[in-house]
C-alpha positions as CSV (number, residue, x, y, z in Angstrom):
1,X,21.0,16.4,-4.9
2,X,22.1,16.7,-1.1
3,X,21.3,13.4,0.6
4,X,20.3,13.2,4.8
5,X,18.3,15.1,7.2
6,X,19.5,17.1,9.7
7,X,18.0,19.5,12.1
8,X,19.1,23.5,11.9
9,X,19.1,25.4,14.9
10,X,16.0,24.0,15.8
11,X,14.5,25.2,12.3
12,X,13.9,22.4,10.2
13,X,13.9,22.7,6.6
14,X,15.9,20.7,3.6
15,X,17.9,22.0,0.6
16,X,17.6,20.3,-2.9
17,X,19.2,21.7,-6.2
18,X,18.3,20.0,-9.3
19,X,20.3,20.8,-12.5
20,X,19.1,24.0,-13.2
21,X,17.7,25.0,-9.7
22,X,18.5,25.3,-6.0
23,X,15.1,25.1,-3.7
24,X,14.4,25.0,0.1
25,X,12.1,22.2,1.0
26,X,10.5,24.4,4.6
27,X,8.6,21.5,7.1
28,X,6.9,23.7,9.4
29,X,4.6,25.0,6.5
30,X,5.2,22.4,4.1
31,X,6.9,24.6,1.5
32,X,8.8,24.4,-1.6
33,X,10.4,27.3,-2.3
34,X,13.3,28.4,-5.4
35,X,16.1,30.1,-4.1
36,X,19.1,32.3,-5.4
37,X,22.4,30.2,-6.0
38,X,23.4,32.4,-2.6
39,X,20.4,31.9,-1.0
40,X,20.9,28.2,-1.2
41,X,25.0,28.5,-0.4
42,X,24.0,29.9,2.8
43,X,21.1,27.5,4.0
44,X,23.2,24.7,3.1
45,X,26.0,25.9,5.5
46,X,23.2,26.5,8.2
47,X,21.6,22.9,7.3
48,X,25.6,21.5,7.8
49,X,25.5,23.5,11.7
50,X,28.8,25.6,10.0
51,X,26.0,29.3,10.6
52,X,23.5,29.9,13.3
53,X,20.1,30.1,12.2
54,X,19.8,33.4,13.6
55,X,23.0,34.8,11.9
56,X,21.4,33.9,8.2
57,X,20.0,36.7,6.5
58,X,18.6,34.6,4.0
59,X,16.7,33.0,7.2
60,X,15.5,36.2,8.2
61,X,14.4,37.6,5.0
62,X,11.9,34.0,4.8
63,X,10.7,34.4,8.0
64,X,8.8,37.9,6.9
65,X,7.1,35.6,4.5
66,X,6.1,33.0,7.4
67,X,8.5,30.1,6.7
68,X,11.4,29.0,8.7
69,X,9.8,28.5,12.2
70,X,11.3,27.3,14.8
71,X,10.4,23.5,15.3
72,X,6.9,23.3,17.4
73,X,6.7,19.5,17.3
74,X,6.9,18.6,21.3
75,X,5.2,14.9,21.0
76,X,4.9,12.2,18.2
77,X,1.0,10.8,18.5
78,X,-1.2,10.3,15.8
79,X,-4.2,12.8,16.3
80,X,-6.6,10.4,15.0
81,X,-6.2,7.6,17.8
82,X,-8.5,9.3,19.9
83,X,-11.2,9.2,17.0
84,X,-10.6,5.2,16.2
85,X,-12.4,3.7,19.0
86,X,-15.5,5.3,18.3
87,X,-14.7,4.6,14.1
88,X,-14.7,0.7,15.5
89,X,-18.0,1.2,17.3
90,X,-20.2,2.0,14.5
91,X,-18.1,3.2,10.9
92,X,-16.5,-0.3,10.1
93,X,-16.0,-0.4,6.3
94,X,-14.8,-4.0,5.0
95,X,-14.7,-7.4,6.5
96,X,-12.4,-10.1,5.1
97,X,-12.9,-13.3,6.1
98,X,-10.0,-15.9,5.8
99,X,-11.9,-19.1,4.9
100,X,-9.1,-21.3,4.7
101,X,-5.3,-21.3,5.5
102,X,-5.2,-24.1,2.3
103,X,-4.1,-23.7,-1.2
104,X,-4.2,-26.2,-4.3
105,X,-1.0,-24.2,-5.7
106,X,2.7,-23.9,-4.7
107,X,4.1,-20.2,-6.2
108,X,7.4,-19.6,-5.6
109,X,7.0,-16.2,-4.0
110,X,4.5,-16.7,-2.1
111,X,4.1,-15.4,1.5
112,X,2.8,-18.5,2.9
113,X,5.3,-20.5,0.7
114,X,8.0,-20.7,3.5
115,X,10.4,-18.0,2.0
116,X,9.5,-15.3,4.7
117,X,10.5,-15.7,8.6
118,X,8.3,-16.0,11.7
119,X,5.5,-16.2,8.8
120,X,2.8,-18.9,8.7
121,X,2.8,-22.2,5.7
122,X,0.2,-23.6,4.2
123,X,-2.4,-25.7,6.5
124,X,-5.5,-27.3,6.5
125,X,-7.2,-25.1,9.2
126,X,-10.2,-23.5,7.6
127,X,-13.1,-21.5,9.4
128,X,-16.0,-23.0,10.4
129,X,-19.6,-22.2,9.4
130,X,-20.4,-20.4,13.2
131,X,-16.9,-18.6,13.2
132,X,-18.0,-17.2,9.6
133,X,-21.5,-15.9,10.8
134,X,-20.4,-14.9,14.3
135,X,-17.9,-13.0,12.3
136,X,-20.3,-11.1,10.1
137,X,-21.9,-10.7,13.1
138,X,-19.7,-8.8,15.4
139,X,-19.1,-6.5,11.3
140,X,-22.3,-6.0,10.9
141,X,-23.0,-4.8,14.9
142,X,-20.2,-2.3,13.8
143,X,-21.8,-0.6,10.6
144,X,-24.3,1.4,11.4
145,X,-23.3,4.7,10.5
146,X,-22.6,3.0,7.0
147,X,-24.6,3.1,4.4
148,X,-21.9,0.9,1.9
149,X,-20.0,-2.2,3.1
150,X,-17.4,-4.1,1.9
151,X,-17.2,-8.0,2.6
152,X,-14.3,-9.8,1.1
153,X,-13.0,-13.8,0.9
154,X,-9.4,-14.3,1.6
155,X,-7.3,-17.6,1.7
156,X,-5.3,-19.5,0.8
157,X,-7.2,-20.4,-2.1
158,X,-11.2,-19.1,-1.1
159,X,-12.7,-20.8,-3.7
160,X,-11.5,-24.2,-2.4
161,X,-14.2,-23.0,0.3
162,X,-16.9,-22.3,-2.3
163,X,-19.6,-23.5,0.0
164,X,-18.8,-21.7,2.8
165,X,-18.6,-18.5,0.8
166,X,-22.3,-19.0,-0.7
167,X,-23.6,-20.1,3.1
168,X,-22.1,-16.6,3.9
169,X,-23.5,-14.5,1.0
170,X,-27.1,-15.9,1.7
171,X,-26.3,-15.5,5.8
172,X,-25.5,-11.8,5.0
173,X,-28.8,-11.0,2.5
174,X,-30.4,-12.1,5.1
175,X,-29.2,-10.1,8.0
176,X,-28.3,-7.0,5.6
177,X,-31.1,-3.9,5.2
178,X,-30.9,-0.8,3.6
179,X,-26.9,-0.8,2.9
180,X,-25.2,-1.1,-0.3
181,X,-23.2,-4.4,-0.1
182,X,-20.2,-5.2,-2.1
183,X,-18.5,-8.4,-2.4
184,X,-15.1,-8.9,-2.8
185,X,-12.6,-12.2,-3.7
186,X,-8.7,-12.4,-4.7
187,X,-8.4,-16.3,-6.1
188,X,-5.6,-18.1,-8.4
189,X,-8.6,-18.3,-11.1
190,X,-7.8,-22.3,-11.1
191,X,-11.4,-23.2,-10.0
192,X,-14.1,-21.5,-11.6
193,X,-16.3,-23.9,-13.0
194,X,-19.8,-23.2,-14.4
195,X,-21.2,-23.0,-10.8
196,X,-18.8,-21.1,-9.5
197,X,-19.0,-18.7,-12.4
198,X,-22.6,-17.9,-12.3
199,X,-22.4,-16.9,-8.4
200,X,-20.1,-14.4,-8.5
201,X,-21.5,-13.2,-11.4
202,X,-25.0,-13.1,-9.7
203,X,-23.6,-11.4,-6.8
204,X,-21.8,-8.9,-8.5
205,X,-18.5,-9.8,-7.3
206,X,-15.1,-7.8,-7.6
207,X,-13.0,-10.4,-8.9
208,X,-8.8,-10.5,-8.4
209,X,-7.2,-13.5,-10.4
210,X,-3.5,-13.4,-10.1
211,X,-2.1,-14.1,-13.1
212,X,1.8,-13.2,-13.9
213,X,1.8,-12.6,-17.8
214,X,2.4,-14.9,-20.8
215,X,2.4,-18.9,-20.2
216,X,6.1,-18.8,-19.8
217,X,6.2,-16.0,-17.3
218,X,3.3,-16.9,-15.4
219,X,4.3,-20.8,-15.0
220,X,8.1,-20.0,-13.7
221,X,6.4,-19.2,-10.6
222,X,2.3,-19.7,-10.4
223,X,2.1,-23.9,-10.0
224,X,0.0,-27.0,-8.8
225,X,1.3,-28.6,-5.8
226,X,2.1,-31.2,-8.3
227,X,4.7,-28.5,-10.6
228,X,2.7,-27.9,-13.3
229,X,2.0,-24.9,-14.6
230,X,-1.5,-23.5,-14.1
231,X,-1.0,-20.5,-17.0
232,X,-3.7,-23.0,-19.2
233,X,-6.4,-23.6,-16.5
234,X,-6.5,-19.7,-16.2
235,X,-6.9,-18.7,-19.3
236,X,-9.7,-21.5,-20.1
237,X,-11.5,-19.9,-17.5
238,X,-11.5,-16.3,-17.9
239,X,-12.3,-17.0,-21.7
240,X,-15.3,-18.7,-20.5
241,X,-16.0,-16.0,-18.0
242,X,-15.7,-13.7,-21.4
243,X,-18.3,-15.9,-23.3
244,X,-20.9,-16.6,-21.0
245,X,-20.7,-12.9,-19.1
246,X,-18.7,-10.7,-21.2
247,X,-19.9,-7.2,-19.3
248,X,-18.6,-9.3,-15.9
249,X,-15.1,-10.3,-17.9
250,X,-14.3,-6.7,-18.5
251,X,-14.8,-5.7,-14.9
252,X,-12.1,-8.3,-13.7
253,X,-8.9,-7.4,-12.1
254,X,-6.0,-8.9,-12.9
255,X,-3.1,-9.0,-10.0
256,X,0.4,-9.5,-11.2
257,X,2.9,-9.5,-8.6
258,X,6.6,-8.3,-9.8
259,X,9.3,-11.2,-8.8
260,X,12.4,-12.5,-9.6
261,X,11.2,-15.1,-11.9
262,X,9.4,-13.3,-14.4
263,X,10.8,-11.4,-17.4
264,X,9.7,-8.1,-16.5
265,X,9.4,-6.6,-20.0
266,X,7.8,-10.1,-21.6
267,X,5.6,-9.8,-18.8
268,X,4.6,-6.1,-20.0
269,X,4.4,-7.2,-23.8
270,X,1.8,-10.3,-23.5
271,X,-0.7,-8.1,-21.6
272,X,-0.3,-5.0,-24.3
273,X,-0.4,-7.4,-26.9
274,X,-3.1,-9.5,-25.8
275,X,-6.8,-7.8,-26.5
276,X,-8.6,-10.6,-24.1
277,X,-6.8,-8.0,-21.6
278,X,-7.8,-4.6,-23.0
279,X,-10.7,-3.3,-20.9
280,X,-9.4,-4.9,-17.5
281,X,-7.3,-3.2,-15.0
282,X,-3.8,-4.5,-14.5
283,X,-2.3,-4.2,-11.1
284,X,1.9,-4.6,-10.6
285,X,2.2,-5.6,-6.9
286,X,5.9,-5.5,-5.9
287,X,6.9,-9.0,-3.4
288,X,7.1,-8.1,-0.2
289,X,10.6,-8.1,1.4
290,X,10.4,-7.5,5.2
291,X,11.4,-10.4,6.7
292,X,12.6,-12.3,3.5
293,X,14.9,-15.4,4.3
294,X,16.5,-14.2,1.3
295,X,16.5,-10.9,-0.8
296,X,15.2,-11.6,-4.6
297,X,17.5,-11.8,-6.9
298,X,16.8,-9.4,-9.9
299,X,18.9,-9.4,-13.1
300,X,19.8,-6.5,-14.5
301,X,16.9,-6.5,-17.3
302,X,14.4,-6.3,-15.1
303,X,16.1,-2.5,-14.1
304,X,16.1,-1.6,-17.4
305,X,12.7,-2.1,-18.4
306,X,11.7,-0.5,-14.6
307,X,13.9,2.6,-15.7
308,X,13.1,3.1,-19.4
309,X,8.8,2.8,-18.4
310,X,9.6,4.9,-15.6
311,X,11.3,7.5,-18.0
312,X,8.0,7.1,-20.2
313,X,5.9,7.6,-17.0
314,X,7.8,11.2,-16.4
315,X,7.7,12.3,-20.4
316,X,3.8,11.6,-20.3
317,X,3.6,14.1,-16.9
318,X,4.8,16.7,-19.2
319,X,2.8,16.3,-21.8
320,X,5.4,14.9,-24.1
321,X,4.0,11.2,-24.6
322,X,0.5,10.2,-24.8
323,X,-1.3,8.4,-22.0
324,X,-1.9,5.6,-23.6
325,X,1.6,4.7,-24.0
326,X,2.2,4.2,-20.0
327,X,2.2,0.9,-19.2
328,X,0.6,-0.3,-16.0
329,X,3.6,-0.8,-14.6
330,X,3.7,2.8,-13.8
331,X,0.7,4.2,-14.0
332,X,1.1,4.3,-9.9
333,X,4.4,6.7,-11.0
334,X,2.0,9.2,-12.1
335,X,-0.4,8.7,-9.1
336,X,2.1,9.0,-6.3
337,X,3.5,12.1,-8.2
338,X,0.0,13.9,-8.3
339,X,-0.7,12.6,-4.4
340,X,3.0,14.1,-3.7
341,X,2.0,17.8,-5.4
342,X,-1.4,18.3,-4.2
343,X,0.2,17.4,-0.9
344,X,2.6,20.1,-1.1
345,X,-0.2,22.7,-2.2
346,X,-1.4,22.2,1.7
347,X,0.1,24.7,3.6
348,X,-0.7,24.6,7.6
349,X,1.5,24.6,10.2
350,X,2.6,21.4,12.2
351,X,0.4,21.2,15.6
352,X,2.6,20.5,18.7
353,X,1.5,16.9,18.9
354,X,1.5,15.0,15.7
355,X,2.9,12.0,13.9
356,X,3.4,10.7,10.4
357,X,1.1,9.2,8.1
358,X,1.6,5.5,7.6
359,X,-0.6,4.2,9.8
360,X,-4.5,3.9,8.6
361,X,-7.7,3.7,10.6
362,X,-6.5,0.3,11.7
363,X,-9.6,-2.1,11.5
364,X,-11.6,0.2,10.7
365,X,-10.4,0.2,6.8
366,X,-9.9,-3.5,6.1
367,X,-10.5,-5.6,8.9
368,X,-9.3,-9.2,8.6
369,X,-10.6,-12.6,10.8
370,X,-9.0,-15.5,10.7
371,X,-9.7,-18.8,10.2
372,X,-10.3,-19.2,14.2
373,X,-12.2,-15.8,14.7
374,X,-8.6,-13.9,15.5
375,X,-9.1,-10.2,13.9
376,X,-6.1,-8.3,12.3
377,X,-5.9,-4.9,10.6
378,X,-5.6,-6.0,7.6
379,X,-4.8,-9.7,5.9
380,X,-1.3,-8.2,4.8
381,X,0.3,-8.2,8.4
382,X,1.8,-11.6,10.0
383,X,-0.7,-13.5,11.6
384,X,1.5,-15.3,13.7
385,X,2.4,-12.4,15.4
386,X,0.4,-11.7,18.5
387,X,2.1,-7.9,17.9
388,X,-0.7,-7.7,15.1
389,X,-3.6,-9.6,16.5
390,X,-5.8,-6.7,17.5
391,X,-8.7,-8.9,19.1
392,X,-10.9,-11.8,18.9
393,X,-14.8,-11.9,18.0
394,X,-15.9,-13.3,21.0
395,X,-13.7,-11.0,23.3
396,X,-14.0,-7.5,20.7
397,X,-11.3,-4.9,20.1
398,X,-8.4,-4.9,21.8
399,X,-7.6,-0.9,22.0
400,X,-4.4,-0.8,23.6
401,X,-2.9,-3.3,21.3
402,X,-4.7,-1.2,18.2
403,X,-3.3,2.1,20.0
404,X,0.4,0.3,19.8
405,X,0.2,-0.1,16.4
406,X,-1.5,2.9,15.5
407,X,1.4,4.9,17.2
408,X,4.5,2.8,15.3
409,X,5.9,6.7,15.1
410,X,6.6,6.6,19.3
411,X,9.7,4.2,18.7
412,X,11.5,6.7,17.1
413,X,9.7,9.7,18.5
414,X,13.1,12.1,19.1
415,X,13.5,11.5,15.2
416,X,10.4,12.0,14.1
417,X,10.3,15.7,16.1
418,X,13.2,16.4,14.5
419,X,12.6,14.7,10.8
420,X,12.3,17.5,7.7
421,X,10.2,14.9,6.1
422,X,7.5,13.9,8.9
423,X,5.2,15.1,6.5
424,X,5.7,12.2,3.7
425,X,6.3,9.2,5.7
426,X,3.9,6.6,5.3
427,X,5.6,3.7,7.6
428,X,2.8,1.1,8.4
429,X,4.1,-1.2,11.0
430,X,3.4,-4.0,8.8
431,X,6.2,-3.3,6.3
432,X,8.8,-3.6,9.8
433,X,10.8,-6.4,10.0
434,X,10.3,-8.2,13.7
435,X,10.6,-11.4,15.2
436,X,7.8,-10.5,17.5
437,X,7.1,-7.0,17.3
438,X,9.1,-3.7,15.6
439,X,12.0,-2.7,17.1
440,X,13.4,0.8,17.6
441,X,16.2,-0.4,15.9
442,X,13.9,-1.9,12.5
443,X,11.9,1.4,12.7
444,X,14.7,3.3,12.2
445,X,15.8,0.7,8.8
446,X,12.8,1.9,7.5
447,X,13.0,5.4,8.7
448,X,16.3,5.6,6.1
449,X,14.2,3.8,3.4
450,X,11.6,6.7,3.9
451,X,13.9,9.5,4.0
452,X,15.5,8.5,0.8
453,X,12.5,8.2,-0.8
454,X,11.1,11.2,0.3
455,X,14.3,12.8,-0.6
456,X,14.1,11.4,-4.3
457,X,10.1,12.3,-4.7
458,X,10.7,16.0,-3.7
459,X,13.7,16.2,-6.3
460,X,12.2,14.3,-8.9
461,X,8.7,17.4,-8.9
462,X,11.0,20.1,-8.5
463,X,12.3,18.6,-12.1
464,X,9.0,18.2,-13.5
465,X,7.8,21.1,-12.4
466,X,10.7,22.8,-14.3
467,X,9.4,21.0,-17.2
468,X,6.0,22.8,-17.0
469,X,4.5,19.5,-14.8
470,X,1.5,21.2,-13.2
471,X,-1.7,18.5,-11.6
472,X,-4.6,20.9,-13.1
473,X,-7.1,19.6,-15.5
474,X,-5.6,16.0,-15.1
């Protein structure tokens, strides 16, 4: 597998050979073609500069078919910016409101936990009854061409604002006509009691309770403020979730974020051996490393059990293991893969101006106020950074700011033009290590990261696809 990415004569293309294949990867129609062992000999001295795109035949005998055009990228700007303003006017989608900046645990791995850089701790600020409803508010100004919304409760620990949250549900029925409304909270699951219970279950919420495997798994990292463990409290309360609403238990999602601590593959056993766990989805979040004081640590089990579901993920693509031996882990294996081939069944040219994917309809999608009104794409970025603070409730959008952000790809524009895999990369400025904001130099950290993985994803289908992969009737 040829690792790199290099520009040809100003026709932009990338060789891969898999073990019983060579294939040209062609950008300007985003196509993956099989070649002859001497096709491929000769692109691969014209990807290396050692022939002149114009003195390949094997270049020339393409370009009847319509592939290998010269590059027509001229400018790296996403095509959609001009589109967002009037997206914030009217086509919000979900609010997420940070009621508090407080939590009653202490994980390990947390972002707020002091771990990351330049990255808020816990505090005691927490938003205010008029910051809420001004907040829903300035949403709910900015929906109308909506007929579903999405309001969401964010900490911290939300439920340690429990009556905010209900002072905001009743606000909202009562300000709310002729839209679907859908309520959203991620909590620890520490502090549900009955009360608590019987109003999300009322409301229909979409519950997330973090919760890191067996007790020994979960309580390496997931503790009180005091140490203690809190695998016990969790469990006590999604049994009695189970008993008193046991339609509203099965719907609950369970977030497990993958960290040093744990014991990947116990992790992985408890939830296939526990029933209590069979109807609800499981989702792996990996910790987030940009701007980690310190890379984690993982021992060499914890690559094992990675490869060996990963291997089962693969077998199961090509029909050689049945689906319901895929573990969650990597059921987003076989997502990405199908994402990656239907992608590749998409084949128009590159207009002169565009720029790669990463970035989404900032605000628009999933926009997150804090505590004191701030707003933020989303309530992954770092709110300390004024970089990411897109506007205030009071003051509205900021559009130049959200036009920064949207265009991440202009800090390494001259790469990008040049890039064979523009078309895959998915940088989000968020994932960017910065002090204050991204840096040309952090962009292009990530641009590697990208390009390897890109690199890797296209090998890895042209091997599946040798093994009769194919994304119909899935």
């Amino acid at each position: 597998m040829q690792k790199g990415c290099k520009m040809s004569n100003n026709i932009i293309f990338k060789t891969i050979k898999t073990y019983n294949h060579p294939y040209v990867y062609d950008r300007h129609t985003n196509s993956l073609v099989r070649l002859t062992d001497d096709e491929y000999q000769e692109l691969l001295k014209v990807e290396k500069l050692e022939l002149k795109s114009e003195e390949s035949g094997v270049i020339k005998k393409y370009q009847e078919f319509g592939l290998f055009h010269p590059n027509t990228v001229e400018k790296i700007e996403n095509n959609q910016a001009l589109l967002i303003e009037q997206y914030l006017k009217s086509r919000l989608t979900q609010l997420t409101l940070q009621v508090t900046q407080q939590c009653n645990l202490r994980c390990k791995y947390c972002a707020f936990s002091g771990i990351y850089e330049n990255n808020r701790i816990h505090s005691a600020n927490r938003m205010t009854l008029d910051i809420a409803r001004r907040s829903i508010d300035f949403f709910l100004e900015r929906v109308r061409e909506r007929s579903d919304i999405t309001i969401g409760f964010y900490g911290g620990e939300p439920l340690l604002e429990f009556d905010l949250i209900k002072q905001c549900v009743e606000y909202i029925r009562g300000h709310v006509e002729g839209k679907q409304i859908k309520y959203t909270l991620t909590t620890n699951g520490t502090l549900m009691p009955d009360d608590v219970i019987d109003f999300l279950v009322e409301n229909d919420f979409l519950l997330n309770i973090s919760l890191d495997g067996s007790k020994t798994e979960h309580d390496a990292s997931r503790q009180f403020a005091n140490g203690e463990g809190t695998f016990d409290t969790i469990i006590e309360n999604i049994k009695k979730i189970g008993e008193k609403h046991p339609e509203y238990k099965r719907k609950i999602q369970i977030m497990t974020t993958i960290n040093p601590h744990m014991d990947l593959g116990c992790v992985l056993e408890y939830f296939k051996a526990d029933d209590a766990f069979a109807t609800n989805s499981i989702l792996f979040n990996p910790m987030s490393e940009a701007n980690l004081k310190e890379r984690p640590n993982y021992d060499v089990n914890y690559f094992r059990v990675r490869n060996y579901e990963y291997i089962k993920a693969l077998f199961y693509m090509i029909g050689k293991v049945e689906q319901k031996y895929i573990s969650p882990l990597s059921r987003s294996v076989v997502g990405l893969t199908e994402r990656k081939s239907k992608q590749l069944s998409e084949h128009f040219a590159l207009p002169s101006t565009t720029s790669h994917g990463g970035a989404c309809k900032i605000g628009v999608r999933r926009l997150f106020v804090r505590v004191d009104g701030s707003l933020f794409p989303c309530e992954r970025v770092n709110e300390t950074l004024d970089y990411f603070m897109i506007g205030t409730i009071d003051a509205g959008f900021d559009i130049d700011k959200i036009s920064k952000i949207f265009n991440i790809g202009k800090l390494t524009a001259d790469e990008c033009k040049n890039c064979w895999a523009l078309r895959f990369c998915v940088i989000c400025a968020g994932q960017i290590e910065c002090e204050n904001e991204p840096s040309r130099a952090n962009k292009l950290v990530e641009c590697t990261k990208s390009l390897n993985q890109s690199l890797f994803s296209l090998y890895e289908l042209c091997v599946l696809k040798e093994f009769g992969y194919s994304t119909e009737g899935r």
